[in-house]
DSSP file (Angstrom, degrees, kcal/mol; ACC not computed):
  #  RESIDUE AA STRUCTURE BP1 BP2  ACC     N-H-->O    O-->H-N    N-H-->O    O-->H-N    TCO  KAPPA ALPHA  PHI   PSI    X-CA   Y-CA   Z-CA
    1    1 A X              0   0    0      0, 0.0     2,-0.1     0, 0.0     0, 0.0   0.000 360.0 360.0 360.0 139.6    8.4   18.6    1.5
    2    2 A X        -     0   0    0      1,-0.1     2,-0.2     0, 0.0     0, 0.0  -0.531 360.0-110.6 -97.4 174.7    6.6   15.7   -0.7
    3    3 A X        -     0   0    0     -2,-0.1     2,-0.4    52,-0.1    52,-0.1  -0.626  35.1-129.3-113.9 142.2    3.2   15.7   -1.6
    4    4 A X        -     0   0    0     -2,-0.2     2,-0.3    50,-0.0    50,-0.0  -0.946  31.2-169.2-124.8 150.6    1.4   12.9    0.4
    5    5 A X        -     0   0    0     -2,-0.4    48,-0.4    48,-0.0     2,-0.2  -0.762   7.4-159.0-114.1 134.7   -0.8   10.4   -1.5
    6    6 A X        -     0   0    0     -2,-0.3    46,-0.2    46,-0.2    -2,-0.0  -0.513  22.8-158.2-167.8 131.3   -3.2    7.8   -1.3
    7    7 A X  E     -A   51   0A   0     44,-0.8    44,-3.8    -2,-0.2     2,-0.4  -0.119  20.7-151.3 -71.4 139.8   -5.0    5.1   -2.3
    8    8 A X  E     -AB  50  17A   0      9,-0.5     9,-2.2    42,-0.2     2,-0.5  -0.975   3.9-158.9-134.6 126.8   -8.7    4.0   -0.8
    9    9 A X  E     -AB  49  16A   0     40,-3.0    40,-2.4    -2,-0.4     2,-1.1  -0.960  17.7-135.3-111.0 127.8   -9.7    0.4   -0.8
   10   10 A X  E  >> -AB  48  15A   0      5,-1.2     5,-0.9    -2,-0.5     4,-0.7  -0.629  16.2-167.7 -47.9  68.3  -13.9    0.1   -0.5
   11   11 A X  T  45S+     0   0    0     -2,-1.1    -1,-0.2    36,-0.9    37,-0.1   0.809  81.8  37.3 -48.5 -27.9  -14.0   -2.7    2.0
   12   12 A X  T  45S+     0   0    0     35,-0.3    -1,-0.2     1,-0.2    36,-0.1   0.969 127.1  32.1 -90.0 -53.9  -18.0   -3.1    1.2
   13   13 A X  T  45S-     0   0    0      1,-0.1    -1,-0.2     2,-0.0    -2,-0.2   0.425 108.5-135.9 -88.5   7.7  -18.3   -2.6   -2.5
   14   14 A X  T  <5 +     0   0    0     -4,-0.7    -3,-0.2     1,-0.1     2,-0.2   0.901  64.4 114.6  28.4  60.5  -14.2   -4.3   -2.6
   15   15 A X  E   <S-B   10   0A   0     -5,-0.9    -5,-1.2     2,-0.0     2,-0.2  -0.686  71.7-111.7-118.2 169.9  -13.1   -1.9   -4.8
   16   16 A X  E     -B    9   0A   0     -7,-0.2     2,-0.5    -2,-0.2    -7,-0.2  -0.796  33.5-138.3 -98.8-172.9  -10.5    1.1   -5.1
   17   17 A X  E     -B    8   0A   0     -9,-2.2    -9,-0.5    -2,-0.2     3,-0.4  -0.987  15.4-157.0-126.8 120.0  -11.8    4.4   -5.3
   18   18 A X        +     0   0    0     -2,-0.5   -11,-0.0     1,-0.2     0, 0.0  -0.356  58.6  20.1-118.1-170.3  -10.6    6.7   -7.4
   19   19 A X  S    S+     0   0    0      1,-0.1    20,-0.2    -2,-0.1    -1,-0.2   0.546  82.1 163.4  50.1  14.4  -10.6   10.7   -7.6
   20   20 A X        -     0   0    0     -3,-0.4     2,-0.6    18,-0.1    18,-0.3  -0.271  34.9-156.5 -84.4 158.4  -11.4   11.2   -4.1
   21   21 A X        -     0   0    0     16,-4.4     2,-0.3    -2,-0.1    14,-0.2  -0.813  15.6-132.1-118.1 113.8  -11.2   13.9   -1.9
   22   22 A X        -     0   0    0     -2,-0.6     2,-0.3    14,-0.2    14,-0.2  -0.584  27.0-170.4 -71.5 133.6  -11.0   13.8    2.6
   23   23 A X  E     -C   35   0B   0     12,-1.6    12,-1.0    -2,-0.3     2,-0.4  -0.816  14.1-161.1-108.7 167.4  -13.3   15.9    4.3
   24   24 A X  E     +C   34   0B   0     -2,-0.3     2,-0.3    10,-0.2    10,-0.2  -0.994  14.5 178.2-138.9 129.8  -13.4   16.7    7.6
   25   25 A X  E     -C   33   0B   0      8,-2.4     8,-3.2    -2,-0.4     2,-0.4  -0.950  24.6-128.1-131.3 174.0  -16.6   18.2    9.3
   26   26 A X        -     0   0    0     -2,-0.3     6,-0.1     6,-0.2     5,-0.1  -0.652  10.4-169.4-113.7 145.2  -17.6   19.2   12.7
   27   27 A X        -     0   0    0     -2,-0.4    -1,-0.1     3,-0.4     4,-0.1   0.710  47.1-115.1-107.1   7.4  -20.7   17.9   14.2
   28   28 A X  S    S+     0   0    0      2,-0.3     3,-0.1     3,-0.1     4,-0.1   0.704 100.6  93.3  84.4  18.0  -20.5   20.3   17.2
   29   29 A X  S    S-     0   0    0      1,-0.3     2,-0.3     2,-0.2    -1,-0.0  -0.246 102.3 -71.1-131.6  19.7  -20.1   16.9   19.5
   30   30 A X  S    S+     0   0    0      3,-0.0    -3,-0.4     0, 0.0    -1,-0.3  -0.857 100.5  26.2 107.1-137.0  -16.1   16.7   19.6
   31   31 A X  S    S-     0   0    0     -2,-0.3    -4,-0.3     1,-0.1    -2,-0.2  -0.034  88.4 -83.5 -73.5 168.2  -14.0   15.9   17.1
   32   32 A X        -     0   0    0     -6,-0.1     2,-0.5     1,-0.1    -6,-0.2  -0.197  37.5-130.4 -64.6 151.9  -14.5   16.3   13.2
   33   33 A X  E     -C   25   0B   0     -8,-3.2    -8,-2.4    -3,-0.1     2,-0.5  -0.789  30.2-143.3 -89.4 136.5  -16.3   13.7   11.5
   34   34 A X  E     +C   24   0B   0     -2,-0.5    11,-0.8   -10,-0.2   -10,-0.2  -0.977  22.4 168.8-137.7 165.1  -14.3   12.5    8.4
   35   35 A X  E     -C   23   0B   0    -12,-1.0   -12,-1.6    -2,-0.5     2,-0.3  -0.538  34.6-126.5-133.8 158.4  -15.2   11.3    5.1
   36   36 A X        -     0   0    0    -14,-0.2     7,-1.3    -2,-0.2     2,-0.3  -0.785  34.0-171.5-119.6 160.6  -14.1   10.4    1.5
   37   37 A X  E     +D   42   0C   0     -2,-0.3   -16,-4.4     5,-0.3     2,-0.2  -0.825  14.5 173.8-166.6 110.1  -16.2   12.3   -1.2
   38   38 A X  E >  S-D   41   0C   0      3,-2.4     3,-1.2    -2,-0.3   -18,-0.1  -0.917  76.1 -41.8-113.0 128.2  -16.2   11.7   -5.0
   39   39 A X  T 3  S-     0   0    0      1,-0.3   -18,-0.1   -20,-0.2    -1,-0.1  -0.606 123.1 -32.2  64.5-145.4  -18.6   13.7   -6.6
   40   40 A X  T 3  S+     0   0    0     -2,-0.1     2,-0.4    -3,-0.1    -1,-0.3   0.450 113.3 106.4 -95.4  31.1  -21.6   13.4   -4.3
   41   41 A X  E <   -D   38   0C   0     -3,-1.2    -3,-2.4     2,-0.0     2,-0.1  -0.825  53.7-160.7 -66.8 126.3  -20.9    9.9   -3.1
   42   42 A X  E     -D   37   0C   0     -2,-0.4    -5,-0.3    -5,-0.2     2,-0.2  -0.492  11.2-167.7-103.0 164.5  -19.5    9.5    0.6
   43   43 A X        -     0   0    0     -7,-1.3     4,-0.1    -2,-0.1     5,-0.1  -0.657  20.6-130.1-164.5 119.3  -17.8    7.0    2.5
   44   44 A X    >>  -     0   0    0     -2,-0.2     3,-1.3     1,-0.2     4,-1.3   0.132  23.8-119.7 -67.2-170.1  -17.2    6.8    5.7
   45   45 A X  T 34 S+     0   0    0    -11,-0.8    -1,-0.2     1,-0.4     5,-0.1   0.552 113.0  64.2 -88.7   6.8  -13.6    6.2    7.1
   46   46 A X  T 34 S+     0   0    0      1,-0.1    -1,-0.4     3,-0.1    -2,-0.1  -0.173 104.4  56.7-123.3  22.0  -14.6    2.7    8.9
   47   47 A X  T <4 S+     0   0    0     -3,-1.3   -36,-0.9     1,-0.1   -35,-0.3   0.549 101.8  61.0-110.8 -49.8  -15.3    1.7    5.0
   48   48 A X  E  <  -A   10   0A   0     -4,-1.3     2,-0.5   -38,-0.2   -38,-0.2  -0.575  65.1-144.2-118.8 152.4  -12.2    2.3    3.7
   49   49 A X  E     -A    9   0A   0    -40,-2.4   -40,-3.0    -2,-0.2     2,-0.4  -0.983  22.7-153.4-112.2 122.4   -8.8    1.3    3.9
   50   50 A X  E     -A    8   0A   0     -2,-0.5     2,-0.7   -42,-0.2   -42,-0.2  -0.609  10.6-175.5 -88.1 127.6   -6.1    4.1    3.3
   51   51 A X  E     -A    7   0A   0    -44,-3.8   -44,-0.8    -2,-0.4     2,-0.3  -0.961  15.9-137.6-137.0 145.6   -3.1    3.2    2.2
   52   52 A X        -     0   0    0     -2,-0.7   -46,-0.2   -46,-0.2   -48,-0.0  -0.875  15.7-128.8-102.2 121.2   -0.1    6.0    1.8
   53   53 A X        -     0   0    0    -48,-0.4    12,-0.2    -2,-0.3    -1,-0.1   0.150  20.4-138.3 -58.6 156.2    2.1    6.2   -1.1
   54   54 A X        -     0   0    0     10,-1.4    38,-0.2     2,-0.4    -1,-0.1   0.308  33.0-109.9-136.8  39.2    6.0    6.3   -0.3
   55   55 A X  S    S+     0   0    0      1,-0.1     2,-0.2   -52,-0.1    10,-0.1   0.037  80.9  89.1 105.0 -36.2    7.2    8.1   -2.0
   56   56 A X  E     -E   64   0D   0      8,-0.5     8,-2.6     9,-0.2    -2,-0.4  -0.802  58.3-121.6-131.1 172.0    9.1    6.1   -4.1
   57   57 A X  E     -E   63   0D   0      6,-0.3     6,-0.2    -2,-0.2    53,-0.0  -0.601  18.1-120.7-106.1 145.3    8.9    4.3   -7.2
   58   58 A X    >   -     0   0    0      4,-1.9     3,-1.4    -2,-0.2    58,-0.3  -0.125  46.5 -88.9 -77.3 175.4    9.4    0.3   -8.6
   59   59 A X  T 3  S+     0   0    0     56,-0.6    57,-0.2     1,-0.3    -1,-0.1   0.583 132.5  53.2 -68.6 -17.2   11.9   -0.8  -11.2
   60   60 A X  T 3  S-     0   0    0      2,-0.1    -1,-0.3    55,-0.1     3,-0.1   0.339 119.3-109.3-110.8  23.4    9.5   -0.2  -13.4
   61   61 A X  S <  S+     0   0    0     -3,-1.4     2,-0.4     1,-0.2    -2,-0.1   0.903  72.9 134.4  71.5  39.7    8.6    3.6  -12.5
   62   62 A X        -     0   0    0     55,-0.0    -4,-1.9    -6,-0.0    -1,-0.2  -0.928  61.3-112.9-111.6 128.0    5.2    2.7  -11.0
   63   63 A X  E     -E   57   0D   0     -2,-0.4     2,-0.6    -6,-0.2    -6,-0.3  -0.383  28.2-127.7 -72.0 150.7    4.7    4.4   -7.7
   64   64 A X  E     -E   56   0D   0     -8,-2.6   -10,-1.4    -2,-0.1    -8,-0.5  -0.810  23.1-171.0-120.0 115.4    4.5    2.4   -4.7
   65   65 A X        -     0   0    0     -2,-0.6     2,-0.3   -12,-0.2    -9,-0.2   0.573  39.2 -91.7 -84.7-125.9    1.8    2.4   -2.1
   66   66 A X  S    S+     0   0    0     19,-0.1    20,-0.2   -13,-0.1   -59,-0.1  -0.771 118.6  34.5-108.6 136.8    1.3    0.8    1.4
   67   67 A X  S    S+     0   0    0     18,-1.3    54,-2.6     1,-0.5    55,-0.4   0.419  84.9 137.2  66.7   9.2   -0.5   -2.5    0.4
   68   68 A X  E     -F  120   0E   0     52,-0.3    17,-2.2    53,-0.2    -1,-0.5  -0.332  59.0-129.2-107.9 138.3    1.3   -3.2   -3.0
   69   69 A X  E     - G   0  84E   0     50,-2.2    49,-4.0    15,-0.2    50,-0.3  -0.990  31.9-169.9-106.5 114.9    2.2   -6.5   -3.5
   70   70 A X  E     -FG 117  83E   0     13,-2.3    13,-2.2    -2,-0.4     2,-0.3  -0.540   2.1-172.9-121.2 157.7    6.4   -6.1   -4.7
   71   71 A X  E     -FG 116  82E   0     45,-1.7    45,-1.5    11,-0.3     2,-0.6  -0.913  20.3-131.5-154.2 142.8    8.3   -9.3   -6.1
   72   72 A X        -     0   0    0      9,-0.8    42,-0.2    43,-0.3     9,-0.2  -0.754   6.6-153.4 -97.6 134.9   11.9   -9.0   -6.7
   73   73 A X  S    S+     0   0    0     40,-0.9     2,-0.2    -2,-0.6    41,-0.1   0.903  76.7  57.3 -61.9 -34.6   13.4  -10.2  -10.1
   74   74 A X  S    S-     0   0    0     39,-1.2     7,-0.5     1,-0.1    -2,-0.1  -0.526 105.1 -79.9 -94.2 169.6   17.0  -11.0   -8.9
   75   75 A X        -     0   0    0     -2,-0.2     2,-0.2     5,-0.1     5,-0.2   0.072  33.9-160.4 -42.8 168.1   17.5  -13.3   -6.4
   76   76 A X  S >  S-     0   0    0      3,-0.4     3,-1.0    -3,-0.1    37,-0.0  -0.786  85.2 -15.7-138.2 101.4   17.2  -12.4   -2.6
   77   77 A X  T 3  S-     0   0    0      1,-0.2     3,-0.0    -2,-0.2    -2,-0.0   0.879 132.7 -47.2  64.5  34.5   19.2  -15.1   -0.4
   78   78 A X  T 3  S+     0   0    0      1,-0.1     2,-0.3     0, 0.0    -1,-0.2   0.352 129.4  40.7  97.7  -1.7   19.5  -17.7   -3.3
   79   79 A X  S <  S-     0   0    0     -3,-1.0    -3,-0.4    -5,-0.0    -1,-0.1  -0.994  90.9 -72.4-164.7 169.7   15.4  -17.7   -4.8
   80   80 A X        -     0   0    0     -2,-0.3     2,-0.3    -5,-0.2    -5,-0.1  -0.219  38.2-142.9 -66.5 147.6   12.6  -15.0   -5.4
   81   81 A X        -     0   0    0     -7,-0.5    -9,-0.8    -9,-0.2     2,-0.4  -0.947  17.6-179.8-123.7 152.1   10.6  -13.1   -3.3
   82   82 A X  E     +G   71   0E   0     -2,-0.3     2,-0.3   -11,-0.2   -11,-0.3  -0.833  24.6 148.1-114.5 162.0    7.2  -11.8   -3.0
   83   83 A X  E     -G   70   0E   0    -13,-2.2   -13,-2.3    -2,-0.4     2,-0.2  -0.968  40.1-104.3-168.8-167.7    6.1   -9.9   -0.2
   84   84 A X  E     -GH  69  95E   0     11,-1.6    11,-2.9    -2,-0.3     2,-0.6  -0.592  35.2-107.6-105.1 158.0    3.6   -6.8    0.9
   85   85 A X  E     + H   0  94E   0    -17,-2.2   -18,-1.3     9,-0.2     2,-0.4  -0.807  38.1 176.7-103.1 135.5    4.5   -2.9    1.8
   86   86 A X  E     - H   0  93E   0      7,-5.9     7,-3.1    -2,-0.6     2,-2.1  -0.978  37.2-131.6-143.7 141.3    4.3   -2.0    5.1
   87   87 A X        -     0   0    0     -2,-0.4     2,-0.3     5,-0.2     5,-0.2  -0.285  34.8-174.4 -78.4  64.9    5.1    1.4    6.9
   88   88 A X    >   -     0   0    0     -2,-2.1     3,-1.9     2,-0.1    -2,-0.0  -0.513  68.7 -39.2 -44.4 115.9    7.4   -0.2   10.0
   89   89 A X  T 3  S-     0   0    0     -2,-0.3     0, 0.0     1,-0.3     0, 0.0  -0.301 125.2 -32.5  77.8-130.0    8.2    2.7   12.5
   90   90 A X  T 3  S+     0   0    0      2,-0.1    -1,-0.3     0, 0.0     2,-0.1   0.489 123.4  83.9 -94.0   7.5    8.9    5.8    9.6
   91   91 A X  S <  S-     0   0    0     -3,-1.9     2,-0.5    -5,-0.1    -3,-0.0  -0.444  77.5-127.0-100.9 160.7   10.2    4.0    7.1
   92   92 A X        -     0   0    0     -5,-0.2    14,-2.6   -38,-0.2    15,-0.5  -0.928  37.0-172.2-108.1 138.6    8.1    1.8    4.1
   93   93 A X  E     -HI  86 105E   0     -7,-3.1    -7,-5.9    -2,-0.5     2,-0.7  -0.790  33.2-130.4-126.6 157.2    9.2   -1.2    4.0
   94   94 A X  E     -HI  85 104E   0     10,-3.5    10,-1.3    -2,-0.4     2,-1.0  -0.898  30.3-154.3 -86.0 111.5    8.8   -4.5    1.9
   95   95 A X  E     -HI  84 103E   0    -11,-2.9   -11,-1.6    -2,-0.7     2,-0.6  -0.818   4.8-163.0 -99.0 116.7    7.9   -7.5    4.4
   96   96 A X  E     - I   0 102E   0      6,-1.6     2,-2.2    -2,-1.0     6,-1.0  -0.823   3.9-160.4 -92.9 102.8    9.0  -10.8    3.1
   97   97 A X        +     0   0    0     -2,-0.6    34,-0.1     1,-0.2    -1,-0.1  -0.558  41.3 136.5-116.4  87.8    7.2  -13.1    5.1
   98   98 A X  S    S-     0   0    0     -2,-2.2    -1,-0.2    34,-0.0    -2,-0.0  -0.023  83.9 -81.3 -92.9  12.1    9.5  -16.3    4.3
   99   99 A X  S    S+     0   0    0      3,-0.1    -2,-0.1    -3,-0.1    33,-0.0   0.323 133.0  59.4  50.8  -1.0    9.6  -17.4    7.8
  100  100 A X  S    S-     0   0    0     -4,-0.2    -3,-0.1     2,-0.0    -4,-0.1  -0.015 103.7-129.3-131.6  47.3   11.9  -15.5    9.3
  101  101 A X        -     0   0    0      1,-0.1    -4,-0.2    -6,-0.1    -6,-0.0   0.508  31.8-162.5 -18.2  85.9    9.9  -12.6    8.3
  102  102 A X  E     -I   96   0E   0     -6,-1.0    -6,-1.6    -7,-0.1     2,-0.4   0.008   4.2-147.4 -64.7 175.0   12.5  -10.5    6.8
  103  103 A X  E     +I   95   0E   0     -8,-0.2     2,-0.3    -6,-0.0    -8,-0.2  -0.937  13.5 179.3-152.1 123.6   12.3   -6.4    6.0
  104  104 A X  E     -I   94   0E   0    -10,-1.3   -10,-3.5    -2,-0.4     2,-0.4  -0.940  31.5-119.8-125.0 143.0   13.7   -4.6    3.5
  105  105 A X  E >>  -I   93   0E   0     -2,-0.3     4,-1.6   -12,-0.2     3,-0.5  -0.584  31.6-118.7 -71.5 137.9   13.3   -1.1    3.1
  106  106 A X  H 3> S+     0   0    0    -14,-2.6     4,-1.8    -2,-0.4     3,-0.4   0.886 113.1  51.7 -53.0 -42.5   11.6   -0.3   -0.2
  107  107 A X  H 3> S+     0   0    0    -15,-0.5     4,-3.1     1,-0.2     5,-0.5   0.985 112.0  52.8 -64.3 -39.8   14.5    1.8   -1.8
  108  108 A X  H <4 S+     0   0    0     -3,-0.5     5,-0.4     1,-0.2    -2,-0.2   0.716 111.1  46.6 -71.9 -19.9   16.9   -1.4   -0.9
  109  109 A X  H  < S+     0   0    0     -4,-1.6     6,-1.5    -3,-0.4     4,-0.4   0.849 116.8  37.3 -94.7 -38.1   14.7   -3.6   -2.4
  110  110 A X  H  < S+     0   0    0     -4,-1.8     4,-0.5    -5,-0.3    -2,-0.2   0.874 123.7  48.8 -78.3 -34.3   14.0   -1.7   -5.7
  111  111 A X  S >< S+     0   0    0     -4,-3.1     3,-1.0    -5,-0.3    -3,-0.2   0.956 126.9  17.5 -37.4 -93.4   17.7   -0.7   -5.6
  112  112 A X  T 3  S+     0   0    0     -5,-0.5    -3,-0.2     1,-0.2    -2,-0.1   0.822 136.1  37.2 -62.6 -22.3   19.7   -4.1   -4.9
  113  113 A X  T 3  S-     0   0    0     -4,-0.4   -39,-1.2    -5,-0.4   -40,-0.9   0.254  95.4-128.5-135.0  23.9   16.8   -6.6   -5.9
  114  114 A X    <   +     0   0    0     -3,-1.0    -4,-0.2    -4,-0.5   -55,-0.1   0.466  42.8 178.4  57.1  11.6   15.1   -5.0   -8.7
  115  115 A X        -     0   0    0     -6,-1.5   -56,-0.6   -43,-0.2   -43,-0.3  -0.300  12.6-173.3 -57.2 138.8   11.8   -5.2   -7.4
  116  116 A X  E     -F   71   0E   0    -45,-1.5   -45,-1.7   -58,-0.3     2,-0.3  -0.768  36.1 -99.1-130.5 169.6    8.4   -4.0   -8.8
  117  117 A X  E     +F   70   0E   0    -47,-0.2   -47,-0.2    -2,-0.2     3,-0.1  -0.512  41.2 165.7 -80.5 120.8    4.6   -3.6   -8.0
  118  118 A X  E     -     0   0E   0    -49,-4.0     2,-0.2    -2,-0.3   -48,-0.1   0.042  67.6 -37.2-144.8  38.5    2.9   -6.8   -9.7
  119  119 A X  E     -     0   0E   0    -50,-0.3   -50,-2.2     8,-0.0     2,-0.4  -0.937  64.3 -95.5 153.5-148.0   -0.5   -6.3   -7.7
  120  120 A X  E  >  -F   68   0E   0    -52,-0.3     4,-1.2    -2,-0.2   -52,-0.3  -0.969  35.3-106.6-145.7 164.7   -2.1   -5.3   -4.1
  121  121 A X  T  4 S+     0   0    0    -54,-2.6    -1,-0.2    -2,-0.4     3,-0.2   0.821 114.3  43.6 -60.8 -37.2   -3.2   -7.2   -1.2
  122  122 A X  T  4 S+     0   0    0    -55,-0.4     3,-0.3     1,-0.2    -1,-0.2   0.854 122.2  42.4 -90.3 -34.1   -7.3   -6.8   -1.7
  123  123 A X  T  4 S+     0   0    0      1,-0.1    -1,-0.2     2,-0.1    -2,-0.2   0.586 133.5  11.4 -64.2 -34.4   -6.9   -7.5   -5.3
  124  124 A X    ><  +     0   0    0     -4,-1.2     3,-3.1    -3,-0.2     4,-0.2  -0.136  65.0 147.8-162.9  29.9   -4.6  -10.1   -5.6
  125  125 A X  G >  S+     0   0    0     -3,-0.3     3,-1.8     1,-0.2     4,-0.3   0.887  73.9  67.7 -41.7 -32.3   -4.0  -11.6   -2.1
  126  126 A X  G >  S+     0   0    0      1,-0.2     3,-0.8     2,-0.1    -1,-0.2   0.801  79.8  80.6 -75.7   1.7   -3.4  -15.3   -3.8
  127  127 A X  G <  S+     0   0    0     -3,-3.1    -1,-0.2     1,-0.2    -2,-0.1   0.799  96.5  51.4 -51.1 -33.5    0.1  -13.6   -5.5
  128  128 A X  G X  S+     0   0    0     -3,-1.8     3,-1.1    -4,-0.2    -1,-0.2   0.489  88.0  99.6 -64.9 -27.2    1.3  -14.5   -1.8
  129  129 A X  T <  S+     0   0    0     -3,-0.8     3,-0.1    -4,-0.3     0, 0.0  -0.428  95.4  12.1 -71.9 141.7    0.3  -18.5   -1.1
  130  130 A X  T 3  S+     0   0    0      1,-0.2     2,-0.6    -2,-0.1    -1,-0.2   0.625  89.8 132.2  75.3  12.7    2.4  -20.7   -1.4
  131  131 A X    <         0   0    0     -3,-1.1    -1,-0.2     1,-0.2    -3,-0.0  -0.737 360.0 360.0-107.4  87.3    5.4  -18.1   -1.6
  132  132 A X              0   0    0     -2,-0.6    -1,-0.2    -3,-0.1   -34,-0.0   0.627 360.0 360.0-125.1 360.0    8.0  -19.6    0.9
């Protein structure tokens, strides 16, 4: 069984957050209220964006989260590509959004097209303009 991961992006303060912990508490009103805690700073979950590691690793042994911005080195269909991870159905996938918004599963892409992590979508959205 793998150990599941993740990364929290700060929508207010537009940051990530590091060292954090989920909590879950009950307020005696229905379901648990949950939370991010580091140290005593909180944030609720309507703050943050979660994004889940998958498990696997880039060409350059950097682990690869949901939101990662991946770029291949080799060719893909005759030029480079950039595109974002996204968890399609159970798999994580790279979505190349070339116009005919292709999908590659992330092992197929780091396998056959030598792709690595070279930034994340809230950090480095412009890595994507202008990529057709």
């Amino acid at each position: 069984m793998r150990e599941h991961k993740y990364s929290a992006w700060d929508k207010t303060q537009e940051g990530y957050i590091n060292g954090f912990n989920m909590i879950g508490f009950s307020t005696g009103q229905g379901a648990p209220k949950r939370k991010l805690q580091r140290y005593n700073v909180e944030w609720n979950m309507e703050d943050v964006i979660l994004e889940q590691s998958t498990g696997l690793k880039d060409s350059e042994g950097r682990e690869i989260y949901e939101g990662d911005i991946m770029k291949s080195s080799s060719q893909m269909k005759e030029r480079k590509q950039t595109g974002v991870v996204k968890w399609i159905d159970v798999d994580a996938c790279l979505a190349l959004d070339t116009g005919a918004h292709e999908i590659f599963t992330i092992g197929k892409a780091v396998k056959l097209y030598n792709a690595k992590v070279i930034g994340t979508i809230h950090e480095n959205p412009e890595l994507l303009e202008g990529e057709k």
